[in-house]
LUMVO-131023 format. One record per residue (C-alpha): x, y, z. Coordinates in pm, whole numbers, plus 32768, in hexadecimal, padded with zeros to 4 digits. Example, Ala and Ser with C-alpha at 12.3 -4.5 7.8 and 13.67 -1.06 7.14 Angstrom:
# residues 2
84CE7E3E830C;85577F9682CA;
This chain:
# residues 211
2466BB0F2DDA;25A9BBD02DE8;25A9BCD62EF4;26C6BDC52F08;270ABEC33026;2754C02E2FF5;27D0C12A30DD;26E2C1BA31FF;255EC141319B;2583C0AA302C;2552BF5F2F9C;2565BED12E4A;2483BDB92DCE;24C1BCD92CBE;23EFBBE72BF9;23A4BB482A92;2499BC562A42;23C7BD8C2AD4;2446BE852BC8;236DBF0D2CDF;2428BFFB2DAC;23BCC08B2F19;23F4C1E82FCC;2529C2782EDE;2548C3922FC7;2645C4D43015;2704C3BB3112;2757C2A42FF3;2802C2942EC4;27D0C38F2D84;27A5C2792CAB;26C5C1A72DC4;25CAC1CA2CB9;2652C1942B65;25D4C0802ACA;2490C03A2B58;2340BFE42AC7;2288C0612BD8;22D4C1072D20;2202C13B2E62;222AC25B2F57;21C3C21830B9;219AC3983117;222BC4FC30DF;230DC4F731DE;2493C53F30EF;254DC41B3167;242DC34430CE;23D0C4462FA5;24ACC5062EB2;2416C58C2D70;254DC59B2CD5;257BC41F2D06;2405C4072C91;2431C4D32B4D;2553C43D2ADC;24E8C2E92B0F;2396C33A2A2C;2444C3E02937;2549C31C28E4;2447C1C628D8;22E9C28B2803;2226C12628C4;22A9C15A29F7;2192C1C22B1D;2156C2142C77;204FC1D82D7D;2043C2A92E83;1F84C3592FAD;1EBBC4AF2F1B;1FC3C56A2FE9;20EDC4EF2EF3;2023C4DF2DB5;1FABC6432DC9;212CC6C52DCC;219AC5E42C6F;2064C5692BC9;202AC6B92ACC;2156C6552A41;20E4C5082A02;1FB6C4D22991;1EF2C39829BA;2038C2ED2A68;1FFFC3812BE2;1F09C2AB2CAA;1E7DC2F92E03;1E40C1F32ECB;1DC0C1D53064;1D92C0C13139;1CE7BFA430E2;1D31BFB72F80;1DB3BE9A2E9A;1E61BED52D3F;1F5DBE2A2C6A;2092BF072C1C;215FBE322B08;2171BCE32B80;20EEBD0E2CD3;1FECBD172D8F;1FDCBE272E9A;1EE8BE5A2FB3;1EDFBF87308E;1EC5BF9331FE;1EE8C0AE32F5;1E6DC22432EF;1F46C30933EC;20BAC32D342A;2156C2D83561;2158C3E0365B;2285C485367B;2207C58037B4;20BAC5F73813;20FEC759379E;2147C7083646;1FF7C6BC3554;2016C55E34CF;1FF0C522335F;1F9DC4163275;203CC2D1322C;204DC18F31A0;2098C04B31AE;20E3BF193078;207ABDDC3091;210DBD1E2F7C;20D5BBDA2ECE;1FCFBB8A2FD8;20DFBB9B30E9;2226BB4C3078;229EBC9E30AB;2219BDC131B2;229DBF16319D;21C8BFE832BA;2281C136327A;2264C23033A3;2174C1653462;215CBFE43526;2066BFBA3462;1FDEBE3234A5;1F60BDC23335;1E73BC8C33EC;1EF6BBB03307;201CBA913310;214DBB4A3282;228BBA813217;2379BBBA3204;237CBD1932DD;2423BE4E32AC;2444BE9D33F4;2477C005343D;2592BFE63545;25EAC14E35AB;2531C28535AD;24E4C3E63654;236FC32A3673;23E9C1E636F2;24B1C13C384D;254CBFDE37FA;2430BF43390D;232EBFC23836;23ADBF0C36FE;23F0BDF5377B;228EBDD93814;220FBDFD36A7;2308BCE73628;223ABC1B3726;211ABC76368A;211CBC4F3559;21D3BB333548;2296BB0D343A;2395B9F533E0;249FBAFF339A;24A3BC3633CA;25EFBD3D332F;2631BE8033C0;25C5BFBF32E9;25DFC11C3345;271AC0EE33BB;27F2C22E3327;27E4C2C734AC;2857C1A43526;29DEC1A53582;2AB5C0603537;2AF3C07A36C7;2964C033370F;293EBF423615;29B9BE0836FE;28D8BE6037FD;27A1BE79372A;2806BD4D367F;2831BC9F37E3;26D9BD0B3852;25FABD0B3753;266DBBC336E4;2659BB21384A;252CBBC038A8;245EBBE13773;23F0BA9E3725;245CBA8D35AC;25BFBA353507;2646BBCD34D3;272CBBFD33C4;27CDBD3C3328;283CBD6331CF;294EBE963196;28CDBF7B308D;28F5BED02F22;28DEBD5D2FB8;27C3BC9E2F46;26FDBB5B2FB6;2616BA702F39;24C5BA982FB8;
């Protein structure tokens, strides 16, 4: 599986010539979508969702679909009949050539004051990839590959590397990253890969690895 980083929160997955393509949102690239098969959205939140992205992305591929959490699919699926799918935890689908499952339920919490909202998390290809979103979520499952969500208003660098720990991946590459100034980057690199327990890799938006 190809996997190819995009700015802030997105990913690209490629396989048997499909396209799977997660979180396009307000913080990555206009075209972070084009191209795909299908496309998962982890929650509403606009650096992870941006109709625009979505609509273009449907109609300029009449197959293409998108499996989301009820919160997403209420705002685009009118527009596209039959092609919007809601989806919660615990739920397992195949969206082209892979097969999802769906862990997690609530978004991190960014304060106490602020209501938390929905999200979700992708388990693909029965753990070759993990995106959690918003959340440290902890899928209870081996995973070869996490998309570690390095820096956050909802996160401290203790915290994530506490999940690395936990969930144990063999490699884990930093996502939600567009906050995150070249100056930090050494030091997260430094701690989270000396203290996390996993090899910790980055990829610079448009770089790809095999997965």
């Amino acid at each position: 599986m190809k996997l190819t980083k995009m700015s802030h929160a997105c990913v690209r997955l490629e396989k048997d010539g499909r396209t799977l393509v997660l979180d396009p949102g307000g913080f990555s690239e206009q075209d972070a979508a084009a191209g795909a098969d299908a496309i998962l959205v982890t929650h509403e939140h606009a650096d992870h969702f941006d109709e625009g992205r979505l609509r273009a992305a449907l109609e300029a591929n009449p197959a293409a679909e998108i499996w989301t959490l009820k919160s997403v699919a209420e705002q685009i699926s009118a527009a596209f009949p039959g092609r919007v799918h809601t989806v919660g935890h615990g739920d397992a689908f195949t969206a082209a050539c892979f097969d999802v499952q769906v862990h997690g339920e609530l978004h991190a919490v960014i304060h106490p004051d602020i209501p938390r909202i929905t999200n979700v998390g992708y388990l693909i290809d029965g753990g070759t990839v993990f995106h959690p979103g918003d959340a440290l979520t902890v899928p209870g499952r081996p995973v070869e590959t996490l998309m570690l969500p390095v820096m956050a208003p909802w996160n401290k660098i203790s915290e994530v590397i506490d999940y690395v720990r936990e969930v144990k991946p063999r490699r884990a590459y930093d996502i939600h990253d567009a906050l995150l100034t070249d100056l930090a980057r050494p030091v997260y690199d430094r701690q989270i890969g000396g203290l996390g327990g996993s090899e910790h890799l980055r990829l610079a938006p448009g770089d790809s690895a095999e997965v």
